[in-house]
GUTORRO-935330 format. One record per atom (N, C-alpha, C, CB): atom name; z, x, y; residue number from 0. Coordinates in nm, 2 decimals. Each point is the difference from the previous one (the first is absolute). Glycine has a CB too. Example, Ala and Ser with C-alpha at 12.3 -4.5 7.8 and 13.67 -1.06 7.14 Angstrom:
<drenlos>
  bavex       w       u       v  nudo
      N    0.78    1.32   -0.57     0
     CA    0.00   -0.09    0.12     0
      C    0.00    0.09    0.12     0
     CB    0.12   -0.19   -0.12     0
      N   -0.19    0.15    0.23     1
     CA    0.00    0.09    0.11     1
      C    0.08   -0.08    0.11     1
     CB   -0.22    0.12   -0.06     1
</drenlos>
This chain:
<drenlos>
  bavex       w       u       v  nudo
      N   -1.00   -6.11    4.83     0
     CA    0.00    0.00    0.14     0
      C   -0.12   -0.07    0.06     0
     CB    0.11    0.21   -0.01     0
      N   -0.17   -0.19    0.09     1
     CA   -0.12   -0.05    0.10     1
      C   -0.10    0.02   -0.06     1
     CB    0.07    0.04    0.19     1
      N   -0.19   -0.10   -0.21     2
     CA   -0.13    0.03   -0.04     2
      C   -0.10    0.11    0.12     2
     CB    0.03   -0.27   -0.15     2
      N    0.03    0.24    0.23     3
     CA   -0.07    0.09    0.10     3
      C    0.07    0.11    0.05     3
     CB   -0.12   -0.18    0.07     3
      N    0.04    0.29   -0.07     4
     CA    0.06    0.15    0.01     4
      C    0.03    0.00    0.17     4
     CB   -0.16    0.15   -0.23     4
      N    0.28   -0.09    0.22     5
     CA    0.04    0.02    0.12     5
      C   -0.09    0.06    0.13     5
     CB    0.18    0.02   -0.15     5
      N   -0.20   -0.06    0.26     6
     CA   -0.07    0.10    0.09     6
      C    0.03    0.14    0.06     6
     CB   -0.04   -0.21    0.05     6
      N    0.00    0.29   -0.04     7
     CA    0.03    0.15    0.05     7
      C   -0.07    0.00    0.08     7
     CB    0.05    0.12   -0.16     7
      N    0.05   -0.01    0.24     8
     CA   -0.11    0.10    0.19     8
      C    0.03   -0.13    0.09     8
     CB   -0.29    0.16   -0.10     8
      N    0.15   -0.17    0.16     9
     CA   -0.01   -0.11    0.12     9
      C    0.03   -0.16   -0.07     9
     CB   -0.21    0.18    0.14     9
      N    0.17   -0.20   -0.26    10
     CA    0.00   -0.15   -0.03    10
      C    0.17    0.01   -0.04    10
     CB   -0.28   -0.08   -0.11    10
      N    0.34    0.15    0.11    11
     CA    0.12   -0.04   -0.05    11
      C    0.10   -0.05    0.12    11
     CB   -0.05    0.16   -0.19    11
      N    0.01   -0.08    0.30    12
     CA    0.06    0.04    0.16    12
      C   -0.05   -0.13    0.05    12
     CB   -0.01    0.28    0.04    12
      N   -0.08   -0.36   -0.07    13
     CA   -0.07   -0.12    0.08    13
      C    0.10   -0.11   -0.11    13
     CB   -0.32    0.10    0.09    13
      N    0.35   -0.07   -0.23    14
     CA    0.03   -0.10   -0.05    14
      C    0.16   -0.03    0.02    14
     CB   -0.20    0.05   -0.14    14
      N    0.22    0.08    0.19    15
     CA    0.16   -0.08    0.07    15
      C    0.04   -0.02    0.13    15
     CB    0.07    0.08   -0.16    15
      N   -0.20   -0.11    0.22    16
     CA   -0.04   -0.05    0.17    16
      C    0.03   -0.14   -0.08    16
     CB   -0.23    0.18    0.18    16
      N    0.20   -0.24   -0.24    17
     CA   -0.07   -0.14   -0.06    17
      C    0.10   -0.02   -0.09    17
     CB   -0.27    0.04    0.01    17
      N    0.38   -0.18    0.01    18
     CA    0.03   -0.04   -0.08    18
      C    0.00   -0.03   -0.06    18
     CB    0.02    0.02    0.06    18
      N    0.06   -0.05   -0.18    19
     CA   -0.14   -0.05   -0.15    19
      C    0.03   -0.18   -0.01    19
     CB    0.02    0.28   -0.21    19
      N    0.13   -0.28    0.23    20
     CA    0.09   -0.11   -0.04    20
      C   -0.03   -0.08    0.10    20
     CB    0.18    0.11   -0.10    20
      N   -0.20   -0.11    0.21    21
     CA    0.02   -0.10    0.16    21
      C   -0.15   -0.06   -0.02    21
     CB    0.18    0.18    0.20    21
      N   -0.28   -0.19   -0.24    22
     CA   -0.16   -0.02    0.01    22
      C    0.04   -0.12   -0.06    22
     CB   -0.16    0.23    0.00    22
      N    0.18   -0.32   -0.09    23
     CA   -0.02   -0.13   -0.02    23
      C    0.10   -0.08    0.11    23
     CB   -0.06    0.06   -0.26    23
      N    0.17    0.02    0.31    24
     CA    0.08   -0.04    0.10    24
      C   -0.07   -0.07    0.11    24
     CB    0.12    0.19   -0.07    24
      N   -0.19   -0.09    0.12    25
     CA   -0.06    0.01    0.13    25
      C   -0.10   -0.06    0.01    25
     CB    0.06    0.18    0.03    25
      N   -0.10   -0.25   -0.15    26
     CA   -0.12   -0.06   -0.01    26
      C   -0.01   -0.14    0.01    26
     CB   -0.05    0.18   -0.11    26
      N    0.17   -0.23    0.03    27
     CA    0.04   -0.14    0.10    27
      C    0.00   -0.02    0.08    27
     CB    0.10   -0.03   -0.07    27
      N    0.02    0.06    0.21    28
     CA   -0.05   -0.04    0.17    28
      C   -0.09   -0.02    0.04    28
     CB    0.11    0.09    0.06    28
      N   -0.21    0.00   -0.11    29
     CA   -0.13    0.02    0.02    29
      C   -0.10   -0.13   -0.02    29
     CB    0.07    0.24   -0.08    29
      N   -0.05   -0.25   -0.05    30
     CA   -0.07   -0.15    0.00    30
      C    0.04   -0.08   -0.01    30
     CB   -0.11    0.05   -0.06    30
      N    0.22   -0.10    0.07    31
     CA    0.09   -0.12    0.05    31
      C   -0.08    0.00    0.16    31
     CB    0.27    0.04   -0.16    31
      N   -0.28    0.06    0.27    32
     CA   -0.03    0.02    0.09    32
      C   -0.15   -0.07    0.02    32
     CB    0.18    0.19   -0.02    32
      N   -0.30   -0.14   -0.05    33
     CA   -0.10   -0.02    0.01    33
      C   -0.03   -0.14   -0.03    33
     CB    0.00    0.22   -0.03    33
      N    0.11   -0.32   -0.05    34
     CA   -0.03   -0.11   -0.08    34
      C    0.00   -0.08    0.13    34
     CB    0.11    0.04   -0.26    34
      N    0.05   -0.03    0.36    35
     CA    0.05   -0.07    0.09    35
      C   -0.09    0.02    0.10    35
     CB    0.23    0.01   -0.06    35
      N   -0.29    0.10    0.09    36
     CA   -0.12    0.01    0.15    36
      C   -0.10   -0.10   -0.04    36
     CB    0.00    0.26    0.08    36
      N   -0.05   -0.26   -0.22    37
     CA   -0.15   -0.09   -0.03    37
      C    0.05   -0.14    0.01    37
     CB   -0.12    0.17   -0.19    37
      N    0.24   -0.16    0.09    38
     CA    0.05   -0.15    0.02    38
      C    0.03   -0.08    0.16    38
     CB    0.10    0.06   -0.24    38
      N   -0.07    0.06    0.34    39
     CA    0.03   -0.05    0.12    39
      C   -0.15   -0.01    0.06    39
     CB    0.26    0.10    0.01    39
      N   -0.36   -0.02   -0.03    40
     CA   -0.14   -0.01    0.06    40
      C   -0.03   -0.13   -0.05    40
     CB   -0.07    0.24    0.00    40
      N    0.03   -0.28   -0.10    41
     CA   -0.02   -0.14   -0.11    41
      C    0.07   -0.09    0.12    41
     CB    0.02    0.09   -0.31    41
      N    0.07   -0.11    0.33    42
     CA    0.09   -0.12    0.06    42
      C   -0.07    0.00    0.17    42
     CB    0.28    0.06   -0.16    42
      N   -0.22    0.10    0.16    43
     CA   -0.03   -0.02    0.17    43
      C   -0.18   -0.04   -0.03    43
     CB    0.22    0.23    0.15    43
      N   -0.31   -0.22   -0.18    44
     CA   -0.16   -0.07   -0.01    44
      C    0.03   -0.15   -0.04    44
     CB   -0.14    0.23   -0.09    44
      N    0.18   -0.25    0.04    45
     CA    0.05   -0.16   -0.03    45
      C    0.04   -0.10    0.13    45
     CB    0.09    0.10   -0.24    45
      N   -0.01   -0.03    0.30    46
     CA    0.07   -0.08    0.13    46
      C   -0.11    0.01    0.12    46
     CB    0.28    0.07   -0.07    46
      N   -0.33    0.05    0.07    47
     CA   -0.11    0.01    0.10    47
      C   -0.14   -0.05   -0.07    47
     CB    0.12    0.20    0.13    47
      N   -0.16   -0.25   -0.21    48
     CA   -0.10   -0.04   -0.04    48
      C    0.03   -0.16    0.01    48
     CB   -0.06    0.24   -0.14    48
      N    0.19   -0.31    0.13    49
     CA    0.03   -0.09   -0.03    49
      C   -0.04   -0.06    0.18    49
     CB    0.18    0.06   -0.26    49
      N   -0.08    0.01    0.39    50
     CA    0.00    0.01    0.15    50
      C   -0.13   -0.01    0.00    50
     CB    0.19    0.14    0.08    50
      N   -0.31   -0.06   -0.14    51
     CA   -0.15   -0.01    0.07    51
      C   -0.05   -0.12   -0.05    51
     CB   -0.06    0.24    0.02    51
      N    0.13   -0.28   -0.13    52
     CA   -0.09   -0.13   -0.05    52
      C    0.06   -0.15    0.11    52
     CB   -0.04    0.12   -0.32    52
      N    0.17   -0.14    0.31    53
     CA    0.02   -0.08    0.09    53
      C    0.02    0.02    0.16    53
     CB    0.07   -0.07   -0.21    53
      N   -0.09    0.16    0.25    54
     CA   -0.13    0.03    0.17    54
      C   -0.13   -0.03   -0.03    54
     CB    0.11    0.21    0.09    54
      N   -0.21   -0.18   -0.21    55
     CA   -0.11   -0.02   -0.01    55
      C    0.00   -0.19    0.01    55
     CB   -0.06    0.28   -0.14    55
      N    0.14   -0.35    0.06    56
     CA    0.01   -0.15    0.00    56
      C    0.01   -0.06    0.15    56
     CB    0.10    0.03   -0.23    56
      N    0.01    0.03    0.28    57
     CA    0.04   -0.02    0.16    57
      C   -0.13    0.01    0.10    57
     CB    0.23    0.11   -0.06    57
      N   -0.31   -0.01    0.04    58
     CA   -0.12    0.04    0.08    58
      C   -0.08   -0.12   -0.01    58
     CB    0.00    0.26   -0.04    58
      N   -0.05   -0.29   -0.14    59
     CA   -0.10   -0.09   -0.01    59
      C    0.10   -0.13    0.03    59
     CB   -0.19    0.14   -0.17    59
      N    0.27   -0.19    0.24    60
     CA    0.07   -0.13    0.04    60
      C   -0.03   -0.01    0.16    60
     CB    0.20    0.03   -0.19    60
      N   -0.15    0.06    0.25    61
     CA   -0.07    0.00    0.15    61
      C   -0.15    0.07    0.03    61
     CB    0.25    0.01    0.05    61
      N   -0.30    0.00   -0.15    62
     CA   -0.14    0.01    0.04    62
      C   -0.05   -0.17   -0.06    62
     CB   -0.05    0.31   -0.02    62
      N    0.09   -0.35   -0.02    63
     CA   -0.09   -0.15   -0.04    63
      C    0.06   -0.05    0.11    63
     CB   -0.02   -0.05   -0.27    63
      N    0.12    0.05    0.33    64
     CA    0.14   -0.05    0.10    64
      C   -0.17    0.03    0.15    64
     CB    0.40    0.16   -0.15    64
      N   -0.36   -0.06    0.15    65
     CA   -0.06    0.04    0.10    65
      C   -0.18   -0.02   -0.01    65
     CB    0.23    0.16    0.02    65
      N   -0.30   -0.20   -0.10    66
     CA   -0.12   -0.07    0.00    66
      C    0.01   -0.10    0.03    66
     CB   -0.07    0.08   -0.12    66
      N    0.15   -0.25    0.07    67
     CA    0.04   -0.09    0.03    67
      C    0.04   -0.06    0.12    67
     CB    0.02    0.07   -0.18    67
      N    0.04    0.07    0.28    68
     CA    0.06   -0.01    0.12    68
      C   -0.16   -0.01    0.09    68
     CB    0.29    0.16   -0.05    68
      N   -0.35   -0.05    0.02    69
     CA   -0.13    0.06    0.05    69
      C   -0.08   -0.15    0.03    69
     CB    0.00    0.26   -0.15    69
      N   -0.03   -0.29    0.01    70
     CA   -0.13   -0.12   -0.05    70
      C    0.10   -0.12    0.13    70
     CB   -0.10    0.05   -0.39    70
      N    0.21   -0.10    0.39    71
     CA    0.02   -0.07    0.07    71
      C    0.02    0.04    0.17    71
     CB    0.08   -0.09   -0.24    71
      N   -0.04    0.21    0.25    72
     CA   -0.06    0.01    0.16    72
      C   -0.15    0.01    0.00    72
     CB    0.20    0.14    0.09    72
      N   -0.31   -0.12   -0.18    73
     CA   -0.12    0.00    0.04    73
      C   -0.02   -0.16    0.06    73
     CB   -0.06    0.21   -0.18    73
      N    0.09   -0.29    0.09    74
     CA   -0.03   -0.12   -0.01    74
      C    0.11   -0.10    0.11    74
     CB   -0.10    0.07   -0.27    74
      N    0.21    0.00    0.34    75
     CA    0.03   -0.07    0.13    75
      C   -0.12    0.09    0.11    75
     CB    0.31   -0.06   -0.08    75
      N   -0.34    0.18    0.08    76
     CA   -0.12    0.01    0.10    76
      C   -0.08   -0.03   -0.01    76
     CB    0.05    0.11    0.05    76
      N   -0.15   -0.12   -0.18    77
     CA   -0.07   -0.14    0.04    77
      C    0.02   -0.09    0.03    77
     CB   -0.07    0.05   -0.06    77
      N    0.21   -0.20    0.08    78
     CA    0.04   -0.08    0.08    78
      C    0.00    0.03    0.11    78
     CB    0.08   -0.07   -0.12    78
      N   -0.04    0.20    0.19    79
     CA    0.01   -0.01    0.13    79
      C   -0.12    0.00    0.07    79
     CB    0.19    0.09   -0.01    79
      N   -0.27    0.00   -0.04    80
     CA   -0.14    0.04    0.01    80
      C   -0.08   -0.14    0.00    80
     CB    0.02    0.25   -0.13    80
      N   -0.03   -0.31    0.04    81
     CA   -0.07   -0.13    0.02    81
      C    0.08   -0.13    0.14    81
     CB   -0.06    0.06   -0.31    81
      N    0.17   -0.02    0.31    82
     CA    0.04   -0.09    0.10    82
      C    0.02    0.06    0.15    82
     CB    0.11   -0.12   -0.19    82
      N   -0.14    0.22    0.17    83
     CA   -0.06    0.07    0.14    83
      C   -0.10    0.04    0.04    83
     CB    0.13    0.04   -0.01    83
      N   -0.20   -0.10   -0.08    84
     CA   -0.18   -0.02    0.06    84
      C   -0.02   -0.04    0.08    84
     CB   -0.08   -0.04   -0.14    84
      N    0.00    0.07    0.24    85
     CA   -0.02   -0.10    0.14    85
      C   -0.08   -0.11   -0.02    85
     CB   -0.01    0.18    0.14    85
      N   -0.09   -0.22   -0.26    86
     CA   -0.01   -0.15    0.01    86
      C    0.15   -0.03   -0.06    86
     CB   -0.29   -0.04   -0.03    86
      N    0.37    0.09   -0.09    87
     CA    0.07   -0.11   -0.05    87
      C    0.11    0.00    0.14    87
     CB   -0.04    0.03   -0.31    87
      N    0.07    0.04    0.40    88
     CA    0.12   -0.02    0.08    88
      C   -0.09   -0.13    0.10    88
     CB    0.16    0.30    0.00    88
      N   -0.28   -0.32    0.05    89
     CA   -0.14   -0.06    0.10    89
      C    0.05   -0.12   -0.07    89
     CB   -0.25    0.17    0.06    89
      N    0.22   -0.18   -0.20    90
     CA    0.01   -0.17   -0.07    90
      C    0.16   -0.05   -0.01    90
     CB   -0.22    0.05   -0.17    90
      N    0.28    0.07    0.15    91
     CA    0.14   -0.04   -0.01    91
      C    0.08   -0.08    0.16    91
     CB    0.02    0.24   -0.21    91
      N   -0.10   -0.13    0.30    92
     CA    0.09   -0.06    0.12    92
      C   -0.10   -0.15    0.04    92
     CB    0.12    0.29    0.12    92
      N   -0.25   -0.31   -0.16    93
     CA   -0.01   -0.11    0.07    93
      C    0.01   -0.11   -0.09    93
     CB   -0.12    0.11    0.17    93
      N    0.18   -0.12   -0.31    94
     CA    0.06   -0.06   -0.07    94
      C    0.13   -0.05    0.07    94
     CB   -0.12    0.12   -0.18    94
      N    0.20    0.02    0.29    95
     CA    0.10   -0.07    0.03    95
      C   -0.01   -0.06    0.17    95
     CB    0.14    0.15   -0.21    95
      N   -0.28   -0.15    0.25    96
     CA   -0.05   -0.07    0.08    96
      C    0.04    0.09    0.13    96
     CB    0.00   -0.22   -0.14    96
      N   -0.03    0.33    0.11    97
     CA    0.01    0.11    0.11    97
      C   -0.18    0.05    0.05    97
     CB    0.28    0.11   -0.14    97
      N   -0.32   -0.08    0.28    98
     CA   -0.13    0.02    0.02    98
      C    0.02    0.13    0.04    98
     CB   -0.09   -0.23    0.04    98
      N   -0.04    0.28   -0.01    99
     CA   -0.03    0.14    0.08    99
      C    0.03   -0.02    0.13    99
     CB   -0.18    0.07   -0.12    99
      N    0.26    0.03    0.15   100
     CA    0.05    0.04    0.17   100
      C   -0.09   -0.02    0.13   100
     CB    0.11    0.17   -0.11   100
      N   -0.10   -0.17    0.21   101
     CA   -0.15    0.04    0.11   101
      C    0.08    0.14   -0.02   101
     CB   -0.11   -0.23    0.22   101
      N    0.01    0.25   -0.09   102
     CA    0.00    0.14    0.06   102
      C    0.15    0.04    0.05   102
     CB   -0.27   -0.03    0.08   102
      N    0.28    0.17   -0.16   103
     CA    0.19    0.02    0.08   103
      C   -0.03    0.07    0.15   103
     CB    0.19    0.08   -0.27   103
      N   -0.08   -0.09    0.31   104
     CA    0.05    0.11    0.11   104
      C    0.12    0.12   -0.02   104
     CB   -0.06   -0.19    0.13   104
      N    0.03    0.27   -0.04   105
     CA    0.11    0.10   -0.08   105
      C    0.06    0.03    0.17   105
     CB   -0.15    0.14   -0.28   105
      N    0.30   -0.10    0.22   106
     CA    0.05    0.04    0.13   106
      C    0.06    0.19    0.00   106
     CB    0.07   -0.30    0.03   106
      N   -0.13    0.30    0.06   107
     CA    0.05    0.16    0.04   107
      C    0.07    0.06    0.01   107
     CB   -0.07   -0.01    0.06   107
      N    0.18    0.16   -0.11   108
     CA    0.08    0.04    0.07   108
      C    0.07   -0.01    0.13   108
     CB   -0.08    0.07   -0.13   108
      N    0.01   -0.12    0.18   109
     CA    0.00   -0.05    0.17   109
      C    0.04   -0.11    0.03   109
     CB   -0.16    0.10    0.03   109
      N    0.13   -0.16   -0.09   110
     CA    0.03   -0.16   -0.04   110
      C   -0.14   -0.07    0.04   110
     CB    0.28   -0.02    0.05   110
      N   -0.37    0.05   -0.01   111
     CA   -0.22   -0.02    0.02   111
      C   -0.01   -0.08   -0.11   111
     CB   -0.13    0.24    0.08   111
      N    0.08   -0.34   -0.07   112
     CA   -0.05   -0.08   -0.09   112
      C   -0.16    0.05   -0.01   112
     CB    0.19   -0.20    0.05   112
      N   -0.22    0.20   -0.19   113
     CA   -0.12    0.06    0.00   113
      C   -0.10   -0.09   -0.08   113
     CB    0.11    0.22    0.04   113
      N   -0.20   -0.28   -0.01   114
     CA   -0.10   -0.09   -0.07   114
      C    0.07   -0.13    0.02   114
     CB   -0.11    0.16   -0.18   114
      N    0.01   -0.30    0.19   115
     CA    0.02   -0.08   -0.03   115
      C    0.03   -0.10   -0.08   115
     CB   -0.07    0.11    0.11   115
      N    0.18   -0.16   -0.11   116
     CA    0.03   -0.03   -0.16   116
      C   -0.09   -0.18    0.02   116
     CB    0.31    0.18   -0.08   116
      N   -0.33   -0.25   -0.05   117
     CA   -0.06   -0.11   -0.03   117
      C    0.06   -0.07   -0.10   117
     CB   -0.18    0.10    0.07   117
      N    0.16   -0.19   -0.08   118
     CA    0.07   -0.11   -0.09   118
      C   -0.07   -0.02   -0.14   118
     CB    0.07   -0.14    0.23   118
      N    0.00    0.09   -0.32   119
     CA   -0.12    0.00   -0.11   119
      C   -0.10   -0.10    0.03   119
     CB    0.15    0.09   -0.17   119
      N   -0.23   -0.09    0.07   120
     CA   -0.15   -0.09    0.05   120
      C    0.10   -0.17   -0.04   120
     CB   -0.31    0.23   -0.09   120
      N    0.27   -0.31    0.11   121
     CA    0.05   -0.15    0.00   121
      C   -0.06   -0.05   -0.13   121
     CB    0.00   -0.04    0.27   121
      N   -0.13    0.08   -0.29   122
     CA   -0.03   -0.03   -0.10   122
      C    0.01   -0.01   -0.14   122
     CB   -0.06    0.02    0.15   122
      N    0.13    0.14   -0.12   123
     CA    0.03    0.12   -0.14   123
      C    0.16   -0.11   -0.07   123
     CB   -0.09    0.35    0.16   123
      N    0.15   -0.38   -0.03   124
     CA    0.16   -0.08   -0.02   124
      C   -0.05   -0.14   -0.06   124
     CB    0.15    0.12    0.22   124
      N   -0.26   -0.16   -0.19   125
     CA   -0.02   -0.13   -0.08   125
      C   -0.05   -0.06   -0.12   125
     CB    0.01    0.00    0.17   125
      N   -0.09    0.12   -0.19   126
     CA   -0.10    0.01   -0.13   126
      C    0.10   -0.01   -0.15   126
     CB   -0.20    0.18    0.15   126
      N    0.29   -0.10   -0.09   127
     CA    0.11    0.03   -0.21   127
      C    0.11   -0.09    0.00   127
     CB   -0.01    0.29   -0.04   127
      N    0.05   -0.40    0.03   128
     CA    0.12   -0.11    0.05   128
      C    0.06    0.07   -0.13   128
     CB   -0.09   -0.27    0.15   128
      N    0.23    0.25   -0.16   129
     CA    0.10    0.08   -0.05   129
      C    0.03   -0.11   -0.12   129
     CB    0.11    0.16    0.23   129
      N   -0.16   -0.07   -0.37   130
     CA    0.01   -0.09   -0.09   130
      C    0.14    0.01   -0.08   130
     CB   -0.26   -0.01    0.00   130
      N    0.34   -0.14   -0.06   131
     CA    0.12    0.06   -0.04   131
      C    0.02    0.10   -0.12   131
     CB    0.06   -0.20    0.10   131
      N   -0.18    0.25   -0.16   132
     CA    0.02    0.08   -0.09   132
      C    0.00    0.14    0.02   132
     CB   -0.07   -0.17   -0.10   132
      N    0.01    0.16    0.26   133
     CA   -0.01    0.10    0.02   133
      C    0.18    0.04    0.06   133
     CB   -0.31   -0.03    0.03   133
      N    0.38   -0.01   -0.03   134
     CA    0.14    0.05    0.05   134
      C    0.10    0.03   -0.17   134
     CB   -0.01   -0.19    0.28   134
      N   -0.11    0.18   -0.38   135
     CA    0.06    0.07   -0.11   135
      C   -0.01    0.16   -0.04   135
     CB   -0.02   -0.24   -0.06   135
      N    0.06    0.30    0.01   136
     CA   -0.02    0.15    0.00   136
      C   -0.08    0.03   -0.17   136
     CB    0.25    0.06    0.21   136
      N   -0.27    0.06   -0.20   137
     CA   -0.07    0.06   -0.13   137
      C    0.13   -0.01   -0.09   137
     CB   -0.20    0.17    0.11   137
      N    0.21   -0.17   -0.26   138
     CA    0.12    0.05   -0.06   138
      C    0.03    0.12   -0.01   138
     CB   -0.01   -0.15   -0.09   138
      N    0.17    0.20    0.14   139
     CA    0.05    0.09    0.05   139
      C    0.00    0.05    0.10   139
     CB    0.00   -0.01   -0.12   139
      N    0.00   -0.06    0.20   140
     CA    0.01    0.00    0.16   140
      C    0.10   -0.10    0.09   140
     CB   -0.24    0.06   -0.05   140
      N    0.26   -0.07    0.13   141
     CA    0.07   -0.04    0.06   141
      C   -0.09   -0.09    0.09   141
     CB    0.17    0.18   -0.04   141
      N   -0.10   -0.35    0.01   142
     CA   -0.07   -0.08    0.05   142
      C   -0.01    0.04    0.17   142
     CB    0.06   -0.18   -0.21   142
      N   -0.18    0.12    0.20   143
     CA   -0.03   -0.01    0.18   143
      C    0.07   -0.12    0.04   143
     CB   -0.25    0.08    0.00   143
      N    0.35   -0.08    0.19   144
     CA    0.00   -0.12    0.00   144
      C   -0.07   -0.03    0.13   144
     CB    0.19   -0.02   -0.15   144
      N   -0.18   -0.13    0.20   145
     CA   -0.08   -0.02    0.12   145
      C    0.09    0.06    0.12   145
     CB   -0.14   -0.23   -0.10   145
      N    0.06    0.25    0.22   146
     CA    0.04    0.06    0.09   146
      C    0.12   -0.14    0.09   146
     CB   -0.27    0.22   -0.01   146
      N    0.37   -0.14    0.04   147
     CA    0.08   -0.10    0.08   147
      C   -0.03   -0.08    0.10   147
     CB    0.12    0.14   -0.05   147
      N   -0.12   -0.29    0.07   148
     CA   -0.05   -0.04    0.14   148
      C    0.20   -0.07    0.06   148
     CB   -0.38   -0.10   -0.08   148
      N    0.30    0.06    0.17   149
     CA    0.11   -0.07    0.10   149
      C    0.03   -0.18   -0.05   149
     CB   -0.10    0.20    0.25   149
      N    0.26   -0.23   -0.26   150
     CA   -0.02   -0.10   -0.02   150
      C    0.04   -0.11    0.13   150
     CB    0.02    0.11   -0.25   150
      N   -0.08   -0.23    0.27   151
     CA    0.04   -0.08    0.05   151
      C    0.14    0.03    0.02   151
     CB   -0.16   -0.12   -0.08   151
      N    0.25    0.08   -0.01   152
     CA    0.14   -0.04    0.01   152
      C    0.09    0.15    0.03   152
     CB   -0.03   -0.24   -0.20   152
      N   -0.09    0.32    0.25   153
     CA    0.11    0.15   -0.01   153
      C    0.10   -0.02    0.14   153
     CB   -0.22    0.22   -0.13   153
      N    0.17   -0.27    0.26   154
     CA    0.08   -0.02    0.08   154
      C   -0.12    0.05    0.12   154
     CB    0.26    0.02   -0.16   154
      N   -0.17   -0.06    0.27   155
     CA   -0.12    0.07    0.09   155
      C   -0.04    0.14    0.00   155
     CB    0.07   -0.15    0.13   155
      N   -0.18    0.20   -0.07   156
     CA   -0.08    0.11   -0.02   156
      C    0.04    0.06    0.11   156
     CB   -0.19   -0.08   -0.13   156
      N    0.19    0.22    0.08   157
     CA    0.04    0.10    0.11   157
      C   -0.10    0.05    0.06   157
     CB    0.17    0.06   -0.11   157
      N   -0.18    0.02    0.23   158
     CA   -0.09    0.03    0.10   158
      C   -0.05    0.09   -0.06   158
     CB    0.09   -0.06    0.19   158
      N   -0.10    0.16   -0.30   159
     CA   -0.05    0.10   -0.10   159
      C   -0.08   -0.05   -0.09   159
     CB    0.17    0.10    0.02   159
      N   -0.17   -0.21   -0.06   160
     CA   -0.10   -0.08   -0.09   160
      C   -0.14    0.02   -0.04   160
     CB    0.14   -0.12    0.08   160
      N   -0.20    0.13   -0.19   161
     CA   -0.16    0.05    0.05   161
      C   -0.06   -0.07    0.00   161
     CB   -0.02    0.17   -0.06   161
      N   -0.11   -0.19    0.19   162
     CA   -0.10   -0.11    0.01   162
      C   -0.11    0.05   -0.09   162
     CB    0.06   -0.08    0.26   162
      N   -0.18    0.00   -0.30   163
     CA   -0.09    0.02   -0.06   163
      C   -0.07    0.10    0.12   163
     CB    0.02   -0.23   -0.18   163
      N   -0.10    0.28    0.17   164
     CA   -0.11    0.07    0.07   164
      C   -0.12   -0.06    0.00   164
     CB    0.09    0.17   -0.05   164
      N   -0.18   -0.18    0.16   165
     CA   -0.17   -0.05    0.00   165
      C   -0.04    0.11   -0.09   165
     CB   -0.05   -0.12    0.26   165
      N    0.01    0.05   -0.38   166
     CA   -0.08    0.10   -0.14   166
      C    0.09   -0.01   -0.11   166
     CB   -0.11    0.21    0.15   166
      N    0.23   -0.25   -0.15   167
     CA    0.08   -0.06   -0.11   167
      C    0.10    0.08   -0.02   167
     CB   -0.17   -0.10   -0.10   167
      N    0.18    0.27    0.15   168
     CA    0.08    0.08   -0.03   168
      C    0.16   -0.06    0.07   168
     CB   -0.21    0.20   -0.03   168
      N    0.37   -0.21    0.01   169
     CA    0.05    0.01    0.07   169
      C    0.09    0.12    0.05   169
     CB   -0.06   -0.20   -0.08   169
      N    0.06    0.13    0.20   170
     CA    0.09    0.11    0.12   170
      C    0.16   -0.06    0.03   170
     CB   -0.26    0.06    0.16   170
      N    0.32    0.09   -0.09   171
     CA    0.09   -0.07    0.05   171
      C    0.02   -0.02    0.13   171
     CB    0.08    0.04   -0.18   171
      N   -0.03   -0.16    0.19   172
     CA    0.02   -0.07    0.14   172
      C    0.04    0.10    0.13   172
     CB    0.07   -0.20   -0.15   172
      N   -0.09    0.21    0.25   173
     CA    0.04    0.09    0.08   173
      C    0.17   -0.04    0.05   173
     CB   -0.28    0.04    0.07   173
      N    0.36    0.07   -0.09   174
     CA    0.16   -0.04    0.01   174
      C   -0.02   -0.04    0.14   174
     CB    0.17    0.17   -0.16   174
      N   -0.08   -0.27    0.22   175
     CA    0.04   -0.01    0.16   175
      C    0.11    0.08    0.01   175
     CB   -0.08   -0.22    0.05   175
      N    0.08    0.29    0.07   176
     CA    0.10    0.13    0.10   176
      C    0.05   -0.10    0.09   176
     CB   -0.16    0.24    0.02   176
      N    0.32   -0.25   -0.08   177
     CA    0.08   -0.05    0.16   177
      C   -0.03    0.04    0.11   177
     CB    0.16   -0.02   -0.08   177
      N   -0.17   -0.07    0.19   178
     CA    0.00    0.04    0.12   178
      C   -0.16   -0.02    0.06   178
     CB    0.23    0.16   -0.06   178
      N   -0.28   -0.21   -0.01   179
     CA   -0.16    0.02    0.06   179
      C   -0.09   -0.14   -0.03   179
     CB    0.00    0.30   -0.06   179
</drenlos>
């Protein structure tokens, strides 16, 4: 028979709560069970470890992306910055043979003219004669060109036309009103 003596009383009453036969049974699912969760943990860490590494690549692509962008807007505001200096805009415009204003006038809500306006100085217009290099531009820029005059052959001149001004600035002509 059995090498082990039968149980009596309480161990015997517990031993046929407990089946004897079903325990290697039950013990398969079991770890078949346990194999498939680890093996599914293992995988699922693989795919998300794999997602962080190529986001981590992506990040360091637009951050070099986005230094690059940086370093080159720094370096268009300092173009602008240097070409909106008030001497470089002073040398630039009288390169293109432009002088200082006189005195303005301003007009009022009212329509009051207020201060006297003045012509530029005569002198200021003769000193910088307009050299042709100066109608070339910086590179990357848009050439300067000369200012439009009137030609001979355009046809006769209309009563709108602008006369020069005493001081060099020009005006325009005063329209004539039928009837007067």
């Amino acid at each position: 028979m059995s090498s082990k003596p039968a149980p009596r009383g309480r161990a015997a009453r517990l031993a046929r709560l407990i089946p004897a036969g079903r325990a290697r049974a039950a013990r398969t699912p079991f770890v078949l069970l346990v194999v498939l969760l680890l093996g599914g943990g293992l995988l699922g860490l693989l795919v998300l470890n794999s997602a962080l590494s190529e986001g981590s690549f992506e990040l360091d692509d637009i951050q070099r992306r986005t230094k690059s962008l940086t370093d080159e807007e720094q370096a268009l505001q300092r173009d602008i910055d240097a070409y909106s200096a008030p001497d470089a805009l002073q040398r630039r415009a009288r390169e293109l043979g432009m002088v200082p204003g006189g005195d303005p006038a301003f007009l009022g809500p009212d329509g009051t003219v207020k201060g006297v306006p003045s012509a530029a100085p005569r002198s200021a217009a003769l000193t910088g004669p307009r050299a042709p290099e100066a109608l070339t531009s910086a590179p990357g820029t848009a050439p300067a060109l000369p200012a439009p005059t009137a030609s001979p052959s355009a046809g006769p001149a209309s009563p709108a036309t602008t006369t020069p001004a005493p001081g060099g600035t020009p005006r325009s002509a005063p329209t004539p009103t039928p009837g007067r």
